[in-house]
N, C-alpha and C positions, 0 to 999 in steps of 0.2 A: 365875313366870319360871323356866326352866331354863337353867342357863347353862352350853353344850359347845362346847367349842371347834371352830371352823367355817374350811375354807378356800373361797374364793369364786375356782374357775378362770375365771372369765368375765373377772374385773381383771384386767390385763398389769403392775399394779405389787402392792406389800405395801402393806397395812394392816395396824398393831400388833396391836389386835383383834383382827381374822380369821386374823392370820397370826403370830402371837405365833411358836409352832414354827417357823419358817422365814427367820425374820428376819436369825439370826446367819450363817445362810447368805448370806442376798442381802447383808448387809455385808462380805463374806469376796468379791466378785463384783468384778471389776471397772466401771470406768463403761459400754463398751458391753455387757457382758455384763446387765446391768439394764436395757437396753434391749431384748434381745433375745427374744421373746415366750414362743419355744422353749426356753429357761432357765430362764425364769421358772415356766412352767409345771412343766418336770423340776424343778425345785426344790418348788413346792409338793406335788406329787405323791408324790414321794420322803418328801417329812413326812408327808404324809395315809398313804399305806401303811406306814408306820413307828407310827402311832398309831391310837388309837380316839376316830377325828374326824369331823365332814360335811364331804361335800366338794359343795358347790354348782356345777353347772354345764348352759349354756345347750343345749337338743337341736344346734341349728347348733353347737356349737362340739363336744360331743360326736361327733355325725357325721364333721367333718374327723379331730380328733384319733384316730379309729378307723379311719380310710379307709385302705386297703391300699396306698395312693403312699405311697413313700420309704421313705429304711431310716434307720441313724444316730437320731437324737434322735426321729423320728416313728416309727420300732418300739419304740424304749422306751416312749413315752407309748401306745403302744396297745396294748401286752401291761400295763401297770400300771391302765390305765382297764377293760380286759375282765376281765382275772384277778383282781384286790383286790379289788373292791366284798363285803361281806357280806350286802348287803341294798340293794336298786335301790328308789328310791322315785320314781314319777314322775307329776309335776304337771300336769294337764291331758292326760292320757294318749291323749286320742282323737285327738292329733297324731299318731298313727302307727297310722293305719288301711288304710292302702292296700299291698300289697302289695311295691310296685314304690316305692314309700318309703323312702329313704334311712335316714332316720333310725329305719323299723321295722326295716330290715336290721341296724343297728348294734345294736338294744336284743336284736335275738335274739341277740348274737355274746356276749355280755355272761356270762361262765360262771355266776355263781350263780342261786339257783331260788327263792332265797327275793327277793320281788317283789313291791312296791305300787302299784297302777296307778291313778290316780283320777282320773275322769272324770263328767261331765254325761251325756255323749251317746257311750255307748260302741261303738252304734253310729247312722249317719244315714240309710242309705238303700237298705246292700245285708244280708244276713246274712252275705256274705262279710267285711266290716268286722267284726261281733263274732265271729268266728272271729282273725280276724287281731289284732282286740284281744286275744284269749287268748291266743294265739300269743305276744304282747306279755309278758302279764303271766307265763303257766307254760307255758314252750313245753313241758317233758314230756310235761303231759295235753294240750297241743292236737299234739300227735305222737303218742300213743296213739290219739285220737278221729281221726285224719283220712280217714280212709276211713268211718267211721259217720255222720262229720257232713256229710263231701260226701254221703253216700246221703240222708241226711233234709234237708238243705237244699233239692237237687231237688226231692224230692217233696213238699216242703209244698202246694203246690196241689192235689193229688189226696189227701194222706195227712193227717187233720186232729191224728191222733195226731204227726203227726212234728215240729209246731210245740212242744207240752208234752214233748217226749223231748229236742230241743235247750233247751227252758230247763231240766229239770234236770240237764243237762251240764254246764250255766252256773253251777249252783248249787254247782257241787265248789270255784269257783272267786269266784265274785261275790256283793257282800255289798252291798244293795241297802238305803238311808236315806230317807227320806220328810220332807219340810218339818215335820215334828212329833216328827223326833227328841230333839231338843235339850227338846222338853216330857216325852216319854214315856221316856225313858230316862236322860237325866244328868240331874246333881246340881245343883244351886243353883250361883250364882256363887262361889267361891272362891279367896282368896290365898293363892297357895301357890310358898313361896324355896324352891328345892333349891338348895343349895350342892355345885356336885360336885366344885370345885377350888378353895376358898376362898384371896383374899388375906392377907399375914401382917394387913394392917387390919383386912382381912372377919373374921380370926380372933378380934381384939383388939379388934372391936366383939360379937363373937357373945357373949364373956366375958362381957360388960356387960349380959347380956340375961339376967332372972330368969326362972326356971320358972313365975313366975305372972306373966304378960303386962301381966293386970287393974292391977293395982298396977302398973308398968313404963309403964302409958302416961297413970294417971293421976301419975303423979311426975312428966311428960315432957310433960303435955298444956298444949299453947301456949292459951289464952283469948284 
């Protein structure tokens, strides 16, 4: 179990929890100011770029939050959503394969380059689609390659070399797992507490916990 502290933009309220950071703000708000969506958000938002936290949030809600209507509170939240992020991690990624895709437009506007895109089906039916997936995940190299990879995408019918020249363009980029990962390459099951920001309890139980485990869990083993 890791435990990092997490904002979830998708709620329109606080949780302790997830929003530990932000809390004393939303008590500081008046009653319809907590109601108000757009607050709510600039408040958690403002904590999350203030710290080194996750910030969770739904592609649809992503998408508006970056749309270029309005100014006031939706240019804050969409200069704080493109410009902060250090590192774009995105879940089911082959949601944004189509061109003309909202929510691919947004993920390219998105400034950083360090980018994890994870996907099934990265693409399903055109080559245009795994281009536009790259696009997704490192626009730099799919903006260096686009006039190489329109030329060989054409020509795959006629050109049989041009099919193995686009997968290893793919290869600078994609890192490709097989249903017998998890046998050939990790490790056994293991429990493992990182404490990254321990309670004064979590602290004054860790006290309590001897260098030799062995002993610790047979003085403590319930029968």
């Amino acid at each position: 179990m890791v435990d990092i502290p997490f904002h979830n933009l998708n709620n329109k309220n606080f949780f302790l929890k997830e929003d530990e950071g932000t809390v004393c703000v939303f008590h500081c708000l008046s009653g319809p100011a907590k109601k108000n969506p757009h607050i709510v958000w600039m408040a958690k938002l403002k904590s999350w770029a203030k710290s080194k936290i996750v910030l969770g949030i739904r592609y649809d809600l992503f998408r508006i939050l970056t749309g270029e209507d309005g100014d006031g509170y939706n240019k804050e939240l969409r200069e704080i959503l493109l410009k902060f992020p250090s590192l774009l991690v995105c879940k089911e990624g082959h949601t944004a394969q189509n061109e003309n895709n909202l929510v691919w437009k947004a993920l390219k506007k998105v400034e950083t380059q360090k980018r994890v895109l994870l996907s099934q089906t990265p693409f399903q039916n055109k080559i245009k689609e795994l281009y536009n997936t790259l696009c997704a995940v490192s626009p730099k190299i799919a903006a260096d390659l686009e006039q190489k990879w329109a030329s060989l995408s054409s020509s795959i019918d006629k050109n049989a070399r041009a099919l193995e020249e686009l997968r290893d363009i793919c290869s600078l980029s994609v890192h490709k797992y097989s249903e017998n990962v998890k046998k050939v390459t990790l490790a056994g099951i293991r429990d493992t507490i990182i404490h990254l920001k321990p309670t004064e309890l979590q602290k004054e139980l860790l006290k309590r916990v001897p260098e030799n485990l062995g002993s610790f869990y047979e003085q403590n083993v319930i029968l």
